[in-house]
PyMOL CGO cylinders between C-alpha atoms (Angstrom):
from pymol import cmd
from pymol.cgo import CYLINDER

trace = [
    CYLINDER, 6.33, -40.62, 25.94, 7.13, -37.21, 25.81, 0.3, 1, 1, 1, 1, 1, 1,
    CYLINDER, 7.13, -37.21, 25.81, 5.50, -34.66, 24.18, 0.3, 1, 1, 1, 1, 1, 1,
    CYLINDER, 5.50, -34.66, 24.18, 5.48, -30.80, 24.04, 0.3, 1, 1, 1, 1, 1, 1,
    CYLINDER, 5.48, -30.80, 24.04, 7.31, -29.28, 26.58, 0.3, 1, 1, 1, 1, 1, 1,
    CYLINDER, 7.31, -29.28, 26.58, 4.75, -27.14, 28.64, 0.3, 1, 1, 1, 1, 1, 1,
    CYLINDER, 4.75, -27.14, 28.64, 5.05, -23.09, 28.72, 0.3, 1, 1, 1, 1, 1, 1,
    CYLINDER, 5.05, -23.09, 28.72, 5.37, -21.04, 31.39, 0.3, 1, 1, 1, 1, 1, 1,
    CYLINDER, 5.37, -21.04, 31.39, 3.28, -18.40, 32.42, 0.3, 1, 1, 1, 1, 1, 1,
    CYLINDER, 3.28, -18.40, 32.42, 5.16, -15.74, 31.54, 0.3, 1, 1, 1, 1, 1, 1,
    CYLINDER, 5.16, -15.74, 31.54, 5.33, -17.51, 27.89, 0.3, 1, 1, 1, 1, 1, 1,
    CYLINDER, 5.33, -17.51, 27.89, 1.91, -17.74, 27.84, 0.3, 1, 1, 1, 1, 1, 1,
    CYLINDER, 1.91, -17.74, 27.84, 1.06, -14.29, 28.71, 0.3, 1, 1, 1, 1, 1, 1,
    CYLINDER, 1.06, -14.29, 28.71, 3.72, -12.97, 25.97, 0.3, 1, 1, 1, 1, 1, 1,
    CYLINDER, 3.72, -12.97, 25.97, 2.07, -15.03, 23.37, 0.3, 1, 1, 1, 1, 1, 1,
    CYLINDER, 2.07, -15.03, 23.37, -1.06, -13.57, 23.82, 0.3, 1, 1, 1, 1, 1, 1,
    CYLINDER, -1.06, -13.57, 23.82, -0.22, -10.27, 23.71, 0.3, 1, 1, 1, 1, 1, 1,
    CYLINDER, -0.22, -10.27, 23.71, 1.65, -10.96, 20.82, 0.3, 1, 1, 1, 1, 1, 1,
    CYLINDER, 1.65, -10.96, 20.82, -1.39, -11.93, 19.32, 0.3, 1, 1, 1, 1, 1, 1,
    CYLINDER, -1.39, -11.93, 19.32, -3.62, -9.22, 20.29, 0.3, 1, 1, 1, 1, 1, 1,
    CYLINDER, -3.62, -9.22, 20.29, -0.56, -6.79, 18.90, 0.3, 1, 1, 1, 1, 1, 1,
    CYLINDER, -0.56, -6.79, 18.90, -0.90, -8.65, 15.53, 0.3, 1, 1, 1, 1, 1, 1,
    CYLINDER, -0.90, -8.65, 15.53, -4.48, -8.54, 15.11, 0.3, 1, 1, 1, 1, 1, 1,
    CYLINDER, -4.48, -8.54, 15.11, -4.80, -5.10, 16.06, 0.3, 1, 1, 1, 1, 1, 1,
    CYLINDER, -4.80, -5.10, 16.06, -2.16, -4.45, 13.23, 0.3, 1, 1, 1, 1, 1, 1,
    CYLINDER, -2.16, -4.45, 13.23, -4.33, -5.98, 10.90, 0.3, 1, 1, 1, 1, 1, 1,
    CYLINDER, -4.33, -5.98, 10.90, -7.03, -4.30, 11.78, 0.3, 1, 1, 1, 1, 1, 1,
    CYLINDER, -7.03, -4.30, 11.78, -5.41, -0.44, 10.79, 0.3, 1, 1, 1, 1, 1, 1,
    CYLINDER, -5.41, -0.44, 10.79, -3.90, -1.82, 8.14, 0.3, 1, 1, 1, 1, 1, 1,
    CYLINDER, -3.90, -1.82, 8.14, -7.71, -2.61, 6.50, 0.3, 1, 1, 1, 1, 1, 1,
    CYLINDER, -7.71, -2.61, 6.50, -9.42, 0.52, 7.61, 0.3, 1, 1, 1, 1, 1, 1,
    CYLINDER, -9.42, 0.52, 7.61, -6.52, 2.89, 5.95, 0.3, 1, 1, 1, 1, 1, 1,
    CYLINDER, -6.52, 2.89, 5.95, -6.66, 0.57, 2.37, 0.3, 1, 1, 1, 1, 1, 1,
    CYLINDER, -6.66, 0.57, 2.37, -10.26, 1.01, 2.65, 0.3, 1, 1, 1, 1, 1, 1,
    CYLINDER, -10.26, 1.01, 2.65, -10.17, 4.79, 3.47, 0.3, 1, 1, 1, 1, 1, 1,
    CYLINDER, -10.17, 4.79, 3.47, -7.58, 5.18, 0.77, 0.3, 1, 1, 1, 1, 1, 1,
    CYLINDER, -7.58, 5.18, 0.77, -9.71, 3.97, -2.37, 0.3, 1, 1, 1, 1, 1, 1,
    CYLINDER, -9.71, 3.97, -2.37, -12.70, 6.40, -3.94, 0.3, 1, 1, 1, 1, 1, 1,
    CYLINDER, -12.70, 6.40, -3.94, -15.29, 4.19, -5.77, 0.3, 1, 1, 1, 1, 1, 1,
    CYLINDER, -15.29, 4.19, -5.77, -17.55, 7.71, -6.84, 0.3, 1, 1, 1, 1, 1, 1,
    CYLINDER, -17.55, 7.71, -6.84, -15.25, 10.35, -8.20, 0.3, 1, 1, 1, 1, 1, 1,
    CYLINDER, -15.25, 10.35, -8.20, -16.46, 14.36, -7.25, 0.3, 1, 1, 1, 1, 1, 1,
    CYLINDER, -16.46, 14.36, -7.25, -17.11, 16.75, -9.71, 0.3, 1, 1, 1, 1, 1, 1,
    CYLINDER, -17.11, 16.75, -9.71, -13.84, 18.46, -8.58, 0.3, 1, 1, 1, 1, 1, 1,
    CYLINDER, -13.84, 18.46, -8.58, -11.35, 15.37, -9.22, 0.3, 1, 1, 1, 1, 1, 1,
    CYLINDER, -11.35, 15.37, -9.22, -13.21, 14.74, -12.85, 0.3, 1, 1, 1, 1, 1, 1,
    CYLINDER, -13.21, 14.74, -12.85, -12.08, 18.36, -14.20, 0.3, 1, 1, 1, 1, 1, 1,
    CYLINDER, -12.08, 18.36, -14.20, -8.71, 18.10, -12.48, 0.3, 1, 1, 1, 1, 1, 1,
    CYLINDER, -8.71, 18.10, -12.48, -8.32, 14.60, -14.23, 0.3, 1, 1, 1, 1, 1, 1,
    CYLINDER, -8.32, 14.60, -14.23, -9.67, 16.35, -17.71, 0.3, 1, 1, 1, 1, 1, 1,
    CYLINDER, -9.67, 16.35, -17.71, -7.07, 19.39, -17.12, 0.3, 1, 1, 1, 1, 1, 1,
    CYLINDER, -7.07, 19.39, -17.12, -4.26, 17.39, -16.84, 0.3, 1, 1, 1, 1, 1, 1,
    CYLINDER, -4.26, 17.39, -16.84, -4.84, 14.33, -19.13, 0.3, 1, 1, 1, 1, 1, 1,
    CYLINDER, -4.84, 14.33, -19.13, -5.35, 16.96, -22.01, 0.3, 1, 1, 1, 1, 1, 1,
    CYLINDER, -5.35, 16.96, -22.01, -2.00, 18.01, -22.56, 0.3, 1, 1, 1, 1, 1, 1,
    CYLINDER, -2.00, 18.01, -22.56, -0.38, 14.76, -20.61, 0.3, 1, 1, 1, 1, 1, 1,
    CYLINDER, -0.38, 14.76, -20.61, 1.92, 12.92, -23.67, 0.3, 1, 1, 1, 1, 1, 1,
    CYLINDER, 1.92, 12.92, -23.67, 1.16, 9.51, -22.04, 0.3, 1, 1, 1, 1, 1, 1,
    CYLINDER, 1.16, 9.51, -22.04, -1.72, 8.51, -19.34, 0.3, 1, 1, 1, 1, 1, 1,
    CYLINDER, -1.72, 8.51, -19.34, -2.17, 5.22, -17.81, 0.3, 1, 1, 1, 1, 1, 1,
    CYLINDER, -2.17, 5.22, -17.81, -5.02, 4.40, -15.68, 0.3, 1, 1, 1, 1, 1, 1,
    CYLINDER, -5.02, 4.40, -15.68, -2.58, 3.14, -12.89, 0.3, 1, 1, 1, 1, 1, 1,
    CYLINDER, -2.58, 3.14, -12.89, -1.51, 6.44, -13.14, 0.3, 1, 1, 1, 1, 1, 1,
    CYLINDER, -1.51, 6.44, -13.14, -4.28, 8.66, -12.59, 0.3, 1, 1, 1, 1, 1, 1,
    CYLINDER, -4.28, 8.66, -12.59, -5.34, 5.99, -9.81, 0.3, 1, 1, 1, 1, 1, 1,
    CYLINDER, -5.34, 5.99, -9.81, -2.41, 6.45, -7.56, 0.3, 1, 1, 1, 1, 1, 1,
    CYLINDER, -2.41, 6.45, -7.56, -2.45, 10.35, -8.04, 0.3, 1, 1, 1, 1, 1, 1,
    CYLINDER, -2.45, 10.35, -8.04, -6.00, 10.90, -7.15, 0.3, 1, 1, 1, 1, 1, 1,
    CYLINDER, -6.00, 10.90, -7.15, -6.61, 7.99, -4.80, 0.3, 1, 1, 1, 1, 1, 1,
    CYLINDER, -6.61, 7.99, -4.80, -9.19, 6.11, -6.59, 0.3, 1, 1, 1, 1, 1, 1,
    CYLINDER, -9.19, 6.11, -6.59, -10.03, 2.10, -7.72, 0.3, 1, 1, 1, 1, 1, 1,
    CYLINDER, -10.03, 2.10, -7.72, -7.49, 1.79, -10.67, 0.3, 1, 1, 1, 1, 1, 1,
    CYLINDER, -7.49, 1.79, -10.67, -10.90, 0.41, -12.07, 0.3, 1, 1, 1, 1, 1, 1,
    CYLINDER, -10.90, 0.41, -12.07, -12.43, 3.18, -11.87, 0.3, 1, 1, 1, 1, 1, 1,
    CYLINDER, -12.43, 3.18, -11.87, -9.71, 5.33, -13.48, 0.3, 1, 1, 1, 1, 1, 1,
    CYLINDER, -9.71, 5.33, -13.48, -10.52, 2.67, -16.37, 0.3, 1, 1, 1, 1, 1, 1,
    CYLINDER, -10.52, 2.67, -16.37, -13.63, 3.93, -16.44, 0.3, 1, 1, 1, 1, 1, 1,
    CYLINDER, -13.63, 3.93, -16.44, -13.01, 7.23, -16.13, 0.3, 1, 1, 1, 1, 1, 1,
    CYLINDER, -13.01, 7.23, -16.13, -10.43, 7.13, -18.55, 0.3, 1, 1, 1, 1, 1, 1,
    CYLINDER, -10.43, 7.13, -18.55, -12.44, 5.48, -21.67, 0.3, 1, 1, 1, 1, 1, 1,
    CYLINDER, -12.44, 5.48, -21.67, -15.05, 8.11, -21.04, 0.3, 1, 1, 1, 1, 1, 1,
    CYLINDER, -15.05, 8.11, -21.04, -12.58, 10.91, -21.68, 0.3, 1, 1, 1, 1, 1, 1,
    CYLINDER, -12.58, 10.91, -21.68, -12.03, 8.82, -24.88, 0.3, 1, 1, 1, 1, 1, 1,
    CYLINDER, -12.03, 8.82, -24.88, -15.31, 8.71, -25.85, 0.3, 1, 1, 1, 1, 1, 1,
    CYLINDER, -15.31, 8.71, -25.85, -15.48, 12.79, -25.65, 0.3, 1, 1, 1, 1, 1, 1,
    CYLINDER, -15.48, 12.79, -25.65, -12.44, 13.21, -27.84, 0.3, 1, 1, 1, 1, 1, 1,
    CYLINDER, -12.44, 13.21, -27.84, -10.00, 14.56, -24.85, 0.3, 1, 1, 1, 1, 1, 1,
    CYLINDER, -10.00, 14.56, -24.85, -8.05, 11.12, -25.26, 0.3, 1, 1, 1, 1, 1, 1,
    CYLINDER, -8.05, 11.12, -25.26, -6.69, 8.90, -28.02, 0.3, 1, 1, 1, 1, 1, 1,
    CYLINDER, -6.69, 8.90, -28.02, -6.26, 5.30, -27.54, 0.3, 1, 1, 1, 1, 1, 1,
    CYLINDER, -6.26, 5.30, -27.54, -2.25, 4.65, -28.31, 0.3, 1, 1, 1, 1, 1, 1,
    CYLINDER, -2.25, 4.65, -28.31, -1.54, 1.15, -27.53, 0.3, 1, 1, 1, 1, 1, 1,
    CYLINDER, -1.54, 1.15, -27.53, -3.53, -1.35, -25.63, 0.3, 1, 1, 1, 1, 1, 1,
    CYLINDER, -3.53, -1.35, -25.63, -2.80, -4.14, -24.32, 0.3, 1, 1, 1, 1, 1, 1,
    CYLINDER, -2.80, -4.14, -24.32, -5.02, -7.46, -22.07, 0.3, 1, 1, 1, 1, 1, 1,
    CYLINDER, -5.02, -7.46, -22.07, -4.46, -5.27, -18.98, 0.3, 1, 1, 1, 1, 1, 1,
    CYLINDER, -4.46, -5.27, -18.98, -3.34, -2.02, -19.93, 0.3, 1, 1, 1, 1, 1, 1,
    CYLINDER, -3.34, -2.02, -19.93, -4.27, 0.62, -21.60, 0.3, 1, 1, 1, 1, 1, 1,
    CYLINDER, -4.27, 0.62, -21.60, -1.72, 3.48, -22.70, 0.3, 1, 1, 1, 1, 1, 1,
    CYLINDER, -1.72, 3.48, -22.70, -3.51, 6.83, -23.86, 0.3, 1, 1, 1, 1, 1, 1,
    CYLINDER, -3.51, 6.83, -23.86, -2.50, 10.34, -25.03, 0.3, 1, 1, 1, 1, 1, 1,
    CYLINDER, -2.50, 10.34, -25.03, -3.99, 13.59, -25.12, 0.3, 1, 1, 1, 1, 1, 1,
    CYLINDER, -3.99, 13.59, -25.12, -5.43, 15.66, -27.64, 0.3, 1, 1, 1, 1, 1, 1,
    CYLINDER, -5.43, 15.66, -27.64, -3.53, 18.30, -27.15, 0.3, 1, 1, 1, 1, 1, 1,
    CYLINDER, -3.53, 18.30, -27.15, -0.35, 16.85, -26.49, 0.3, 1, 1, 1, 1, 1, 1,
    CYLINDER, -0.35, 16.85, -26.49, 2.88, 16.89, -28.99, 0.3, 1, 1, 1, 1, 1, 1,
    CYLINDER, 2.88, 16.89, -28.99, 3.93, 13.34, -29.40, 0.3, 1, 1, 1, 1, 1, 1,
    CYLINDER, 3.93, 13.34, -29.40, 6.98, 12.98, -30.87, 0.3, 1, 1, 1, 1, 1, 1,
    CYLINDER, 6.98, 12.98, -30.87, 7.90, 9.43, -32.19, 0.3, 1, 1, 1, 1, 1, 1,
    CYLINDER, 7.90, 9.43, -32.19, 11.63, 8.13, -31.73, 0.3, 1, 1, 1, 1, 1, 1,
    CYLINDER, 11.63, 8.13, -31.73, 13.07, 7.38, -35.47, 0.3, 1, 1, 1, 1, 1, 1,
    CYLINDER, 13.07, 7.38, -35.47, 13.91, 4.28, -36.31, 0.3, 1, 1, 1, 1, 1, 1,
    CYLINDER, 13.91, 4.28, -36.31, 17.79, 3.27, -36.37, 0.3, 1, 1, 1, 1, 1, 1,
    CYLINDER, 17.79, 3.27, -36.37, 19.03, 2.61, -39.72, 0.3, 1, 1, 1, 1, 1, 1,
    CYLINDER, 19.03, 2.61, -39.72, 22.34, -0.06, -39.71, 0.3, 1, 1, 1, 1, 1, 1,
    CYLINDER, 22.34, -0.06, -39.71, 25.07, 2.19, -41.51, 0.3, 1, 1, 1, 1, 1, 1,
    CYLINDER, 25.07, 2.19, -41.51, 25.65, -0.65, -44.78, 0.3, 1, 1, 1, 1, 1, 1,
    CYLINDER, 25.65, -0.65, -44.78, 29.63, 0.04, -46.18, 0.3, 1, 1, 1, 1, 1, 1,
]
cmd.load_cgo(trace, "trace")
């Protein structure tokens, strides 16, 4: 009738810290995703966003999220209101993602390839 083998102190005292280690980990690792993320966007990071996206050939709102630090929801948001205004065009769209270009941007389209008949 055995059983589990006992630890021994030292064992014991090694898993704990190990724990306290882990959970204190866990803890930083929350606090900097939550510092990270903007939900409200200033006035300052809308007219950068409106700047750039202008001229930008191809915006994505995964894009503008990772450059500016905000939700990727809220660069949704941000993003279809720019569309609304007339600063963005709607290319192709997709269940989860949308691809836009500017107004002002020269987008060139790749030609098709035509088989060469003999």
């Amino acid at each position: 009738m055995g059983g589990r083998k006992k630890l021994s102190i030292k064992q014991m005292e090694k898993r704990q810290l190990m724990k306290k280690l882990k959970e204190r980990r866990e803890e930083g690792r929350a606090q900097r995703e939550k510092q990270e993320t903007l939900l409200l966007i200033d006035e300052n990071v809308l007219n950068n966003i409106r700047k750039e996206v202008v001229k930008s050939p191809c915006v994505t709102p995964s894009e503008i999220a990772i450059k500016y630090g905000i939700k990727v929801s809220t660069a949704k948001r941000v993003l279809r209101e720019l569309e609304s205004e007339g600063l963005l065009r709607l290319m192709s769209r997709s269940r989860r993602l949308a691809i836009y270009t500017g107004s002002e941007a020269k987008v060139t389209l790749p030609r098709p390839m035509i088989p060469l008949v003999e």
